[in-house]
C-alpha positions in Angstrom: 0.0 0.0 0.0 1.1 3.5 -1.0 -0.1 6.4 2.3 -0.1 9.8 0.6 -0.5 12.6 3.3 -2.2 15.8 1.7 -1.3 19.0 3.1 -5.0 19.9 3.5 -8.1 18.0 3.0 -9.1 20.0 -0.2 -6.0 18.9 -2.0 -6.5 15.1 -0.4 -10.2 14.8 -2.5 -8.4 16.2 -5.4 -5.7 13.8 -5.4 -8.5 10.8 -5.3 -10.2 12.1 -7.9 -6.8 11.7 -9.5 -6.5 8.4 -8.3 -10.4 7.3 -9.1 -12.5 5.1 -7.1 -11.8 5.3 -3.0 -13.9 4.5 0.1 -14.5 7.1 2.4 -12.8 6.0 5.8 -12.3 8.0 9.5 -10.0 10.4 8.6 -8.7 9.1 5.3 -9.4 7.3 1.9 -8.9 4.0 1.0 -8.7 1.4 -2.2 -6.7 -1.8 -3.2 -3.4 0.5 -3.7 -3.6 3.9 -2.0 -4.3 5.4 1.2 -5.1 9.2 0.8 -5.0 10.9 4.3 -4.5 14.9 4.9 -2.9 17.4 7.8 -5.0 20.6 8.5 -1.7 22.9 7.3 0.5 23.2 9.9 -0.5 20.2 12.4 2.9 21.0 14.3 4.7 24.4 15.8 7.8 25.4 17.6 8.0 25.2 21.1 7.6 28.2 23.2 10.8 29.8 25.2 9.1 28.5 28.2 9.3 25.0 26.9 13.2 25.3 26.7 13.2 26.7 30.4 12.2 24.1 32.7 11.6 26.2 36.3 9.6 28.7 34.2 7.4 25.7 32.1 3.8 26.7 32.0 4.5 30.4 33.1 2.9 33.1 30.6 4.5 36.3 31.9 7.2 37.2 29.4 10.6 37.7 31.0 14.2 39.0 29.8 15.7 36.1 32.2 14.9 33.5 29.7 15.9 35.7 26.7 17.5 35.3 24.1 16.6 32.3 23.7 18.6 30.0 21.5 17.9 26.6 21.4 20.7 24.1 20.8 18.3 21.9 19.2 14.5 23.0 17.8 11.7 21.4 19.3 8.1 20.9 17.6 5.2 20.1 19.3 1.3 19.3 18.0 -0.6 22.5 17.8 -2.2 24.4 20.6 -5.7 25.8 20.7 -6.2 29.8 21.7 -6.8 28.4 24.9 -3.3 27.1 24.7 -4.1 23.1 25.2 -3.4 21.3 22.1 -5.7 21.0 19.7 -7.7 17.9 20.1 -9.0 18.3 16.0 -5.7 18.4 15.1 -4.5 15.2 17.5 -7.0 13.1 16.5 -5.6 13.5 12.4 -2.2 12.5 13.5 -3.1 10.0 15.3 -5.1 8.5 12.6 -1.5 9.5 10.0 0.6 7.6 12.7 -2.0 4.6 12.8 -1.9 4.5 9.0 1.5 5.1 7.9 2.6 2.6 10.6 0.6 -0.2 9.5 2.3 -3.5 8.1 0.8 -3.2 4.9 2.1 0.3 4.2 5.5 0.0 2.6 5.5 3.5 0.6 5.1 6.3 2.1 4.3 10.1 -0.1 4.9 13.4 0.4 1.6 15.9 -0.8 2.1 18.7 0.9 1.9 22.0 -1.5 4.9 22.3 -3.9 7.0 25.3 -1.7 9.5 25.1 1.3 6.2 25.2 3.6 4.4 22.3 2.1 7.4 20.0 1.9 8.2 20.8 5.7 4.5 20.0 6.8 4.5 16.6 5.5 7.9 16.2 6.7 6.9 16.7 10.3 4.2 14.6 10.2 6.2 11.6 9.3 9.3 12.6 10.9 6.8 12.2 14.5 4.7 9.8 13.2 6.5 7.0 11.9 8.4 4.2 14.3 10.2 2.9 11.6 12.2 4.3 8.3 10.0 3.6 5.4 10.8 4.2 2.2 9.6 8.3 1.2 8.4 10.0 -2.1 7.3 13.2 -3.3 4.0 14.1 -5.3 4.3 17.2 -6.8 1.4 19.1 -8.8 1.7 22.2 -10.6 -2.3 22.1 -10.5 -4.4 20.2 -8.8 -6.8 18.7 -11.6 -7.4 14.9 -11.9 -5.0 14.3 -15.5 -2.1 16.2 -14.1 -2.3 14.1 -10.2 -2.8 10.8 -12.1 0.6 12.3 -14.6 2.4 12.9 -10.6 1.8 10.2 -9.5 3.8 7.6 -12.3 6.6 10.4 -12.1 7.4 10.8 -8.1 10.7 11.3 -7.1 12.6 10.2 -4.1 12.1 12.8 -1.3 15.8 13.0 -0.9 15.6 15.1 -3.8 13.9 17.5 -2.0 16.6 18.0 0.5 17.8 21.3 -0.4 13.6 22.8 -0.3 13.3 21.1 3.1 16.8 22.7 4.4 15.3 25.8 3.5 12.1 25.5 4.8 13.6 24.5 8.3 16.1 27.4 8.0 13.1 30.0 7.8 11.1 28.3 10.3 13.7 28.6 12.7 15.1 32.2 12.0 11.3 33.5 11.8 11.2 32.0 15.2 14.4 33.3 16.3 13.8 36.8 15.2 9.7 37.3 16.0 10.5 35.2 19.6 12.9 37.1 20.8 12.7 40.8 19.4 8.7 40.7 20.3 9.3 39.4 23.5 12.2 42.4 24.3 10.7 45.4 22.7 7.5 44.4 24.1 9.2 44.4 27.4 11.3 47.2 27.1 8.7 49.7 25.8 5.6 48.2 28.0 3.4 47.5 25.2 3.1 44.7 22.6 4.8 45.0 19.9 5.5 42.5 16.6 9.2 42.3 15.6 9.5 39.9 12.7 11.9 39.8 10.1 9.5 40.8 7.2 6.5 42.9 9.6 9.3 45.9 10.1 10.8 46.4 6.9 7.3 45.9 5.4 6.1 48.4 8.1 9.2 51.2 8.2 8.8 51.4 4.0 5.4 52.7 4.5 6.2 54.7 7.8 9.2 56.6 5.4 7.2 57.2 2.6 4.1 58.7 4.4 7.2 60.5 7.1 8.8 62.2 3.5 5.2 63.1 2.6 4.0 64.9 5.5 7.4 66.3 5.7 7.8 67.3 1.8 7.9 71.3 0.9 6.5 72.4 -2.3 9.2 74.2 -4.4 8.4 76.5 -7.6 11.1 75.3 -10.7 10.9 75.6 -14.1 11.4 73.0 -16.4 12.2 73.3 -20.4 8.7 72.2 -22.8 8.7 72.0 -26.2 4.9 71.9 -27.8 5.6 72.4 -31.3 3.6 70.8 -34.0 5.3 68.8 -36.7 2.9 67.8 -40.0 0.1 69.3 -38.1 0.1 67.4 -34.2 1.5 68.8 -31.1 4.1 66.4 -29.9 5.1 67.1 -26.7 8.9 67.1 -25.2 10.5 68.0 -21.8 13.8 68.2 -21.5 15.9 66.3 -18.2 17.1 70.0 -17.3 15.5 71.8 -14.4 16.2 75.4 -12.8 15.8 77.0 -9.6 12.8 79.5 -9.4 15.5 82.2 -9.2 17.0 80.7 -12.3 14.8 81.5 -14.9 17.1 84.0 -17.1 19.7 80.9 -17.4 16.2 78.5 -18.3 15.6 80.9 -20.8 19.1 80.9 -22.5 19.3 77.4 -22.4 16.0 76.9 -24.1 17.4 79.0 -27.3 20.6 76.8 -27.3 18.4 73.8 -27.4 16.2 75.2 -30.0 18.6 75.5 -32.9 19.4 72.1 -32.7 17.9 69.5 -35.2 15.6 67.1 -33.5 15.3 63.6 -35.6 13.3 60.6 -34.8 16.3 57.4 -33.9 13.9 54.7 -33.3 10.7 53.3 -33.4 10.0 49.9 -32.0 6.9 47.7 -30.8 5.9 46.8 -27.5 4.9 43.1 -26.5 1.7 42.6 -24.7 2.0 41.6 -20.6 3.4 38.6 -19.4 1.7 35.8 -17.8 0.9 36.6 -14.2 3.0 35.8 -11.0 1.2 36.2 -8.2 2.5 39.5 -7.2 1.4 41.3 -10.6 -1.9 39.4 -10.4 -2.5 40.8 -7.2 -0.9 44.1 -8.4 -3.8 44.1 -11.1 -6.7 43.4 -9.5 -5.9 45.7 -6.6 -5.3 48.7 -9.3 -8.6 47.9 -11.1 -10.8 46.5 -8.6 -9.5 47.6 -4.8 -9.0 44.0 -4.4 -7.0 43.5 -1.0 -4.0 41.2 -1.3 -5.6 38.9 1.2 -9.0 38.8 -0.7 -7.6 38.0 -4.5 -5.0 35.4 -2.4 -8.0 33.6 -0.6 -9.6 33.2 -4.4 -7.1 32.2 -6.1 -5.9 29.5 -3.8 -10.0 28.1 -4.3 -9.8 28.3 -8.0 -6.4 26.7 -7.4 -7.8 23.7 -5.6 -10.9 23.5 -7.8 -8.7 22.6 -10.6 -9.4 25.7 -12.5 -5.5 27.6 -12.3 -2.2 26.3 -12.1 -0.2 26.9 -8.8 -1.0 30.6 -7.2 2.0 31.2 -5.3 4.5 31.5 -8.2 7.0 34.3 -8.3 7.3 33.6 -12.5 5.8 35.3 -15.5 7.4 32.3 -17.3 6.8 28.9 -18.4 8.7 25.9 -18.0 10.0 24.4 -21.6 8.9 21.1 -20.4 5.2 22.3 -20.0 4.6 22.8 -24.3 2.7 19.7 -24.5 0.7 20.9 -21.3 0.1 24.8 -22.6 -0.9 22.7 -26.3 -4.0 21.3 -24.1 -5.0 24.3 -22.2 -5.0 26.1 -25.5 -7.1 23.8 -27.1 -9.5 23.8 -24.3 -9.4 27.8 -24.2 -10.2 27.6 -28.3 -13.6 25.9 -27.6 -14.6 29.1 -25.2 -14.7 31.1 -29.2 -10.8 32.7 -28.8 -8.6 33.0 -31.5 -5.2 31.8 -30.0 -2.8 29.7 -31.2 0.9 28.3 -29.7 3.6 30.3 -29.6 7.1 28.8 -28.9 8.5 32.4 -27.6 11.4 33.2 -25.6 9.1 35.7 -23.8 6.8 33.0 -22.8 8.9 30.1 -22.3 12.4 30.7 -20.3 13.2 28.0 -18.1 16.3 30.9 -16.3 13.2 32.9 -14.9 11.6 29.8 -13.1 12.5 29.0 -9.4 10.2 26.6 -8.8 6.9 27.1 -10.5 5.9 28.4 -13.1 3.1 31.1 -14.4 -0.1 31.3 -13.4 -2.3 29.8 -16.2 -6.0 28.6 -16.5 -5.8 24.8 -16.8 -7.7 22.6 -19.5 -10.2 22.3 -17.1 -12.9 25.3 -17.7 -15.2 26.4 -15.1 -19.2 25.4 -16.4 -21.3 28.4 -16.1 -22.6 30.0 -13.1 -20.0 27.8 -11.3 -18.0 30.4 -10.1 -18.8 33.4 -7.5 -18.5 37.3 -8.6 -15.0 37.3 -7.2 -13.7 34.1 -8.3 -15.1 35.1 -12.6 -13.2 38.4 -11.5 -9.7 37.1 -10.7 -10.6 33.5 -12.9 -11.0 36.0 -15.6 -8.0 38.2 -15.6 -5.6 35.0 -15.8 -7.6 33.8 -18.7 -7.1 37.1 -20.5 -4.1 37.3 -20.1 -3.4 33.7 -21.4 -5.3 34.6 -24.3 -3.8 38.2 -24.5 -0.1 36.1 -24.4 -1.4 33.1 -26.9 -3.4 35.4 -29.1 -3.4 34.6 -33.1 -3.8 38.3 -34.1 0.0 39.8 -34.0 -0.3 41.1 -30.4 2.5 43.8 -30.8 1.4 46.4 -33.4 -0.6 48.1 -30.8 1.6 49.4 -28.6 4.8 52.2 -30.0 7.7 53.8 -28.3 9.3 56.9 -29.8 12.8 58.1 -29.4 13.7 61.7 -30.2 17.2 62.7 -30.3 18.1 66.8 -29.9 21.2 67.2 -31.6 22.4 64.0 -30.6 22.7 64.5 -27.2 19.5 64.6 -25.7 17.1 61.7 -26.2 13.1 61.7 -25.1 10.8 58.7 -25.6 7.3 59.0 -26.1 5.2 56.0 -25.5 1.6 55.6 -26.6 -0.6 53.3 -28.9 -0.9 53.4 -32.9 -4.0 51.4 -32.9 -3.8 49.1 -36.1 -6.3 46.2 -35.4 -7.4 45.4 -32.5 -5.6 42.4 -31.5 -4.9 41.2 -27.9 -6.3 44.5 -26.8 -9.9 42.8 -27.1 -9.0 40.9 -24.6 -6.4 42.1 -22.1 -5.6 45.9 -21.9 -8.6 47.5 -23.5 -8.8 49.8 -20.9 -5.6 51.1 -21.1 -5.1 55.0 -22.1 -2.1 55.6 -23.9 -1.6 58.7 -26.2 -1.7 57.8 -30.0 1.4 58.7 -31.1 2.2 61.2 -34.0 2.3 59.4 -37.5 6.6 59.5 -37.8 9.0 57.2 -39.3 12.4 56.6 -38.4 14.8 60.0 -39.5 12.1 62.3 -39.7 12.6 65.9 -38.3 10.7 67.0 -34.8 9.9 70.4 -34.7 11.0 72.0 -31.7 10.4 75.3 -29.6 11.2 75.1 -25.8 10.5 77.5 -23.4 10.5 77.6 -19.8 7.6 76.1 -17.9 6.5 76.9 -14.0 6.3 74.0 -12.2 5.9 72.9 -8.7 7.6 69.7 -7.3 5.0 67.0 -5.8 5.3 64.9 -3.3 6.3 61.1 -3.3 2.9 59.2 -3.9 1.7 57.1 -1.0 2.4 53.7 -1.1 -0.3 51.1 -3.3 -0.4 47.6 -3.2 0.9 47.4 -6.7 3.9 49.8 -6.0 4.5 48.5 -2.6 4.4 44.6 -4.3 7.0 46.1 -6.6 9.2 47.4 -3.9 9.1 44.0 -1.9 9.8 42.1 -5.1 12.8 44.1 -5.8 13.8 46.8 -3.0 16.7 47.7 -4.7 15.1 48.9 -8.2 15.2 52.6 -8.4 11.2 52.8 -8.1 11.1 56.0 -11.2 13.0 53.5 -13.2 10.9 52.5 -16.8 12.7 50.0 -18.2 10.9 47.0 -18.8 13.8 44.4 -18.8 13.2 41.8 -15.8 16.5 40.3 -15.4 17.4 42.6 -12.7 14.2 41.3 -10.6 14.6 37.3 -11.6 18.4 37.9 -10.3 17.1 39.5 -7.0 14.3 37.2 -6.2 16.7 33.9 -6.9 19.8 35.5 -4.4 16.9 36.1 -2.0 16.9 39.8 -2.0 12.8 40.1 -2.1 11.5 41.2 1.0 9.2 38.4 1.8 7.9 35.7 -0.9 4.7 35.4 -2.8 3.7 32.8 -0.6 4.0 34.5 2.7 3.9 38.6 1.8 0.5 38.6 1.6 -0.4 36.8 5.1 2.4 39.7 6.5 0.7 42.4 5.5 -2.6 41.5 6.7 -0.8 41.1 10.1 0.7 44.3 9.6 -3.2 46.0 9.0 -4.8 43.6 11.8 -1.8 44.6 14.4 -3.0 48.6 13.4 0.5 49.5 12.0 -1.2 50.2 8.6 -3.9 50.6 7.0 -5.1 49.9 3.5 -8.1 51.8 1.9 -9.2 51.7 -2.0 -5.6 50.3 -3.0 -3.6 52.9 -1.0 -1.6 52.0 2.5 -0.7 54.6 5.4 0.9 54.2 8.4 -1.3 54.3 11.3 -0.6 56.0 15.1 0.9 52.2 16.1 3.0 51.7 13.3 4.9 55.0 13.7 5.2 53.4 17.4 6.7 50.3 16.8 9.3 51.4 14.2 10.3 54.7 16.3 10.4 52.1 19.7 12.8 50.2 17.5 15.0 53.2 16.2 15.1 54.3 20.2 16.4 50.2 20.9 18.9 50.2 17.9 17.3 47.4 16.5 17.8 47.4 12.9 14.9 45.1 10.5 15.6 47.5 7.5 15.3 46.0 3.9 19.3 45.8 4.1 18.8 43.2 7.5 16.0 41.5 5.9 17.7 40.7 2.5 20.9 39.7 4.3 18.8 37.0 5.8 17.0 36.3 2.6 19.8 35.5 0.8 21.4 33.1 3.5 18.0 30.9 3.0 18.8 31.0 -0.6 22.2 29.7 0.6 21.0 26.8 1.9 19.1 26.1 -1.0 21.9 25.8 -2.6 24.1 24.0 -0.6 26.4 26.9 -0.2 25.3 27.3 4.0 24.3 24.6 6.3 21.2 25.1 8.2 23.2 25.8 11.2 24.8 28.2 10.2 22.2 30.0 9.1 20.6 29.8 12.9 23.9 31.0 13.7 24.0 34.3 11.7 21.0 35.3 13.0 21.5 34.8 16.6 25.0 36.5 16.2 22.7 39.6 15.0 20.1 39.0 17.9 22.9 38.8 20.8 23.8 42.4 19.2 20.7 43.7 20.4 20.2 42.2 23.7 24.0 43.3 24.4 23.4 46.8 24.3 23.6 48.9 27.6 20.0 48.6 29.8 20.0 52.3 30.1 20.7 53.2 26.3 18.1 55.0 24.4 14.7 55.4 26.6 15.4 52.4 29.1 12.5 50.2 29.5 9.6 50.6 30.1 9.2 51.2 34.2 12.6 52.5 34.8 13.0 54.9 37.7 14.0 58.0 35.7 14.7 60.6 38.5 12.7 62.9 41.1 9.7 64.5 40.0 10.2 68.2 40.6 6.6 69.2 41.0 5.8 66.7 43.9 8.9 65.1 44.8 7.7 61.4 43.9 9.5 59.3 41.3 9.6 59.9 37.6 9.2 56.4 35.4 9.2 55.5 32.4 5.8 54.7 30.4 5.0 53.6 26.8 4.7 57.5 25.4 6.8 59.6 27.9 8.6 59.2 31.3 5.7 60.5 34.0 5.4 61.0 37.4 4.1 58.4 39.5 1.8 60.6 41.3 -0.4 60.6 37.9 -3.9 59.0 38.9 -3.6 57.1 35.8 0.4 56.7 33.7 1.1 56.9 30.3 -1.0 54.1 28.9 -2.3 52.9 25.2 -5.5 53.7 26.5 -7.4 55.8 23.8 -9.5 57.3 26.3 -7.2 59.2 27.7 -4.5 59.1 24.7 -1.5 58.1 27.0 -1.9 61.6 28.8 -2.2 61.8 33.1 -6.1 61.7 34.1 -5.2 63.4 37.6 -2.7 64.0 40.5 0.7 65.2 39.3 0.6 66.2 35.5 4.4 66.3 35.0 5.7 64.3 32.2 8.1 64.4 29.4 7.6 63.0 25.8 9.9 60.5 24.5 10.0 62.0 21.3 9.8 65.7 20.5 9.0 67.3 17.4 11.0 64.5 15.6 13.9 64.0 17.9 13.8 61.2 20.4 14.5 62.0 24.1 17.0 59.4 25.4 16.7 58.6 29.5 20.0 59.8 30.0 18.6 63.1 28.5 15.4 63.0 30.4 17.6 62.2 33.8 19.5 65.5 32.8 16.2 67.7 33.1 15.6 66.7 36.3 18.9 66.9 37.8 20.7 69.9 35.7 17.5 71.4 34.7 18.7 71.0 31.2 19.5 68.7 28.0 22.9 68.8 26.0 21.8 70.0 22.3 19.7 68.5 20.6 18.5 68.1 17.1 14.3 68.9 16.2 12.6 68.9 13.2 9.7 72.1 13.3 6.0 71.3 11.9 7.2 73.2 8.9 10.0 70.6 8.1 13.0 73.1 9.3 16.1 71.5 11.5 16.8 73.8 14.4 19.6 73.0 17.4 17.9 73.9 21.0 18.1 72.5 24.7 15.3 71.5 26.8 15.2 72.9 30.1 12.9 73.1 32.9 11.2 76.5 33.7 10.4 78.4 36.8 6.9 76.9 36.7 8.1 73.2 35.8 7.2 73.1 32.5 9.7 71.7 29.2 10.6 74.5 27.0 13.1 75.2 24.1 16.5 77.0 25.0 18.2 78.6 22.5 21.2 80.0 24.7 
């Protein structure tokens, strides 16, 4: 007998109706051959600190005498309920997985979990706790989930072995996410008095959208001029603007400049076509239906993962825009299945559609031959079932797909070069089908070494502000955090590069899950498509600037590309644990009393009444406060009675360390500091205390 275990019980029905006729059992399914059983997900998680810490087993008050914790060998245990007693729905399915896979009769043992690092480390546990004796192991894996391609898996399974190098990876995350959100939650929580999620994706995710909303409200409008040229050439206006900008107080040297420019000869260099889109990867799906329908990342996820296990799409969490080689014979039948719906595609054996360098491990998202009847999906799922069919079609279509779409390059006496891009609508093409919403200028009927009429001239303009954060651009920033954001060119090597040395910040599979964390934890918030940073995200990330703890994209990435690492054999796992608790030690090394102390730390005497000053969550406050600095929005952290002295952990931009807060109560002064004003101006001052006790500026 072969005992398959299915990640989830979803992907365990499909896999029978790959297999054909089974008998329903307790817990599994059963015929002459197979045994089909399934985990809920995750059916095990990593022990708690506690559980390493023998005298403190059981105890739920969070403590810096156990931290940091690092254990010298990871321990799983089955999963606990939110009461914190394990799970008895989730016992009772592996105890029916160690029943079955340790019967007599079971001599082959298969790996189903879903076809990424987290699905091959599921199944891996299960067995790995389940089984009393080695057994021979095998991996299923299904680029979609319908009945032809699990029957086509199952002849071809490999030896698991040959999934080391996944596995190794998979652990390797597990146990740095643990490493990282263990420890750095359970010490900035601590030290500033208030929960707070450290993980090594949350922050970096979170501080991007903190800078960008920070360099918005700080930005300051500035009048420039730039150089326009509006000239018409046989009859239409084509537009240029020249790279050059000048001061508002610089428009005499605009002006001579423009008459320099405008005796030059401006000739048309090149003309080319553009291709339509490339398949989808789960980022630019999501990217797309959050840009055209406000579709939250966790919403388009949720149904493409059920048209994903109803057979409908190939595998959703794919970070490709390619297909594999191997899959021609596959994309033949999809097409011919697609035909029958009334589209006019055909296959095309492109490099732009089939580039086995661009593939990590899965490949584009695609419909699959099997079609959805009508009426059998919801509004959402025709929505986002929809887009990936158009865009198949759009990619597949037999009407040449790239006469609609021009760029055109001017050149200004050979040194200057502007594109213009726009559409020169011939026929109709893919456009019918993908992109026939799109906007683009028609551009000016002109063939290669034509002459541009030109006549610049300055133009008064006013800079604008960085644009808040969508979840297309903020997708694009995770994919890539290093690709200048302005930049237009449309070569992708630069991102496959990045997201195989591990650079991305996150993956598809688990960015998505982050971010909601991120919204639910009230760091940010998401409304339309648009993200801002909310009062508790500028808290956590300005709590972790005051404790020098560093999760920037840099951090992140670093970490990112050790995983990749150990995909490839070039790092072990342990030493991957072992560069991130080198960078953890850093943190809990540094001095108690650095920055703002923690939270609770006897600052000095209060001046008004003589009692204690401590430190809260917002601002170091005198005990003799009715009611301390809290996170209660009733009273928005401020004193509710008795003594109303306090002093703000952060003013006007500039953090106030406890050594400096100590200083005001014993010299009556800071050192110098530096503050930012509302208007966005830096200015040096001194805090001191007044004759009536209160904080003011000192410019002395």
């Amino acid at each position: 007998m072969i005992a398959i275990i299915a990640e989830k019980p979803s992907l365990a029905r499909n896999i029978v109706a790959g297999i054909g006729e089974m008998k329903k059992k307790n817990g599994y399914f059963e015929n002459s051959e197979y045994i089909v059983t399934w985990a809920f997900g995750h059916l095990f998680s990593l022990c708690d600190v506690e559980d390493y810490s023998p005298s403190q087993s059981g105890s739920k008050k969070w403590t810096l005498d156990n931290l940091p914790c690092f254990p010298q060998r990871f321990r799983f245990r089955l999963k606990k309920d939110d009461n914190g007693k394990t799970d008895e729905g989730v016992k009772k399915q592996f105890e029916i997985i160690k029943q079955l896979l340790n019967r007599n009769d079971v001599d082959k043992i298969v790996n189903a979990g879903d076809s990424d690092r987290e699905g091959e480390i599921i199944v891996r546990l299960c067995v790995a706790n389940a089984l009393d004796k080695n057994k021979p192991f095998y991996r299923l894996w299904l680029p979609d989930q319908t009945p032809q391609t699990v029957a086509k898996a199952l002849s071809e399974m490999k030896d698991e072995k040959e999934y080391e190098s996944l596995a190794n990876e998979g652990f390797s995350r597990t146990y740095i996410d643990w490493l990282y959100g263990v420890n750095l939650t359970r010490y900035a929580s601590i030290k500033s008095g208030t929960l707070l999620r450290v993980g090594r994706v949350i922050v970096p995710i979170v501080k991007a959208v903190y800078d960008r909303d920070t360099e918005i409200e700080n930005f300051k409008t500035e009048i420039y001029y730039a150089l326009v040229s509006k000239a018409k050439t046989n009859g239409e206006v084509i537009e240029l603007v020249s790279k050059y900008k000048f001061s508002a107080d610089e428009k005499a040297k605009a002006e001579r400049c423009c008459e320099r420019m405008n005796v030059l000869d401006a000739i048309v260099t090149d003309k080319k076509f553009l291709f339509p889109g490339k398949l989808y990867s789960l980022t630019k799906l999501q990217n797309f239906l959050g840009k055209k329908y406000k579709m939250p990342m966790e919403k388009s996820l949720s149904v493409v993962q059920k048209l994903y296990e109803n057979g409908y799409v190939s595998y959703p969490r794919t970070n490709s825009e390619y297909l594999a080689t191997n899959e021609k014979d596959k994309v033949k039948q999809i097409i011919a299945g697609v035909k029958k719906l009334g589209y006019p595609i055909v296959f095309k054996d492109k490099k732009t559609i089939f580039d086995d360098s661009k593939i990590e491990s899965h490949s584009a998202l695609t419909p699959t031959y099997k079609i959805p009847a009508k009426n059998a999906l919801t509004e959402e799922e025709f929505t986002v079932y929809s887009a990936i069919l158009r865009r198949f079609v759009a990619v597949f279509c037999e009407e040449e797909c790239y006469v609609e779409k021009s760029e055109l390059t001017i050149s200004l006496g050979g040194k200057e070069d502007y594109s213009i891009k726009g559409s020169m609508i011939i026929t109709e093409g893919w456009t019918k089908y993908d992109g026939g919403e799109r906007k683009d200028k028609i551009l000016p009927k002109l063939e290669k070494g034509d002459k541009v009429n030109v006549d610049f001239h300055p133009e008064e303009k006013q800079t604008q502000p960085p644009k808040h954060y969508t979840i297309e651009t903020l997708n694009n920033y995770l994919k890539n955090p290093f690709r200048d954001e302005k930049s237009t060119d449309e070569n992708d090597d630069e991102d496959y590069k990045a997201i195989f040395k591990g650079l991305e910040l996150g993956t598809e599979a688990t960015r998505t899950g982050i971010i909601d964390n991120a919204k639910k934890s009230g760091y940010i918030s998401l409304k339309k498509d648009v993200y801002y940073i909310e009062n508790g995200g500028k808290f956590l990330i300005e709590q972790l600037i005051d404790m020098n703890i560093s999760m920037d994209k840099y951090k992140t990435s670093q970490l990112g590309q050790a995983l990749k690492k150990v995909y490839h054999g070039e790092m072990t796992v342990d030493e991957s644990v072992k560069m991130a608790e080198t960078e953890i030690k850093e943190v809990f090394d540094n001095d108690r009393n650095s920055g703002s102390g923690f939270f609770g730390d006897e600052i000095g005497v209060c001046p008004k009444c003589g009692k204690r000053v401590l430190r809260g969550r917002f601002a170091y406050v005198c005990e003799g406060a009715e009611k301390k600095d809290t996170n209660d929005k009733k009273n928005n952290g401020k004193n509710s009675g008795g003594c109303d002295f306090k002093i703000n952990m952060r003013i006007l931009g500039c953090p106030i360390s406890k050594e400096q807060a100590a200083k005001i109560l014993t010299e009556k002064r800071t050192d110098k500091l530096d503050f930012v004003s509302k208007t966005g101006k830096t200015f040096s001052a001194r805090l001191k205390l007044d004759d009536d006790k209160k904080i003011i500026f000192d410019f002395t």
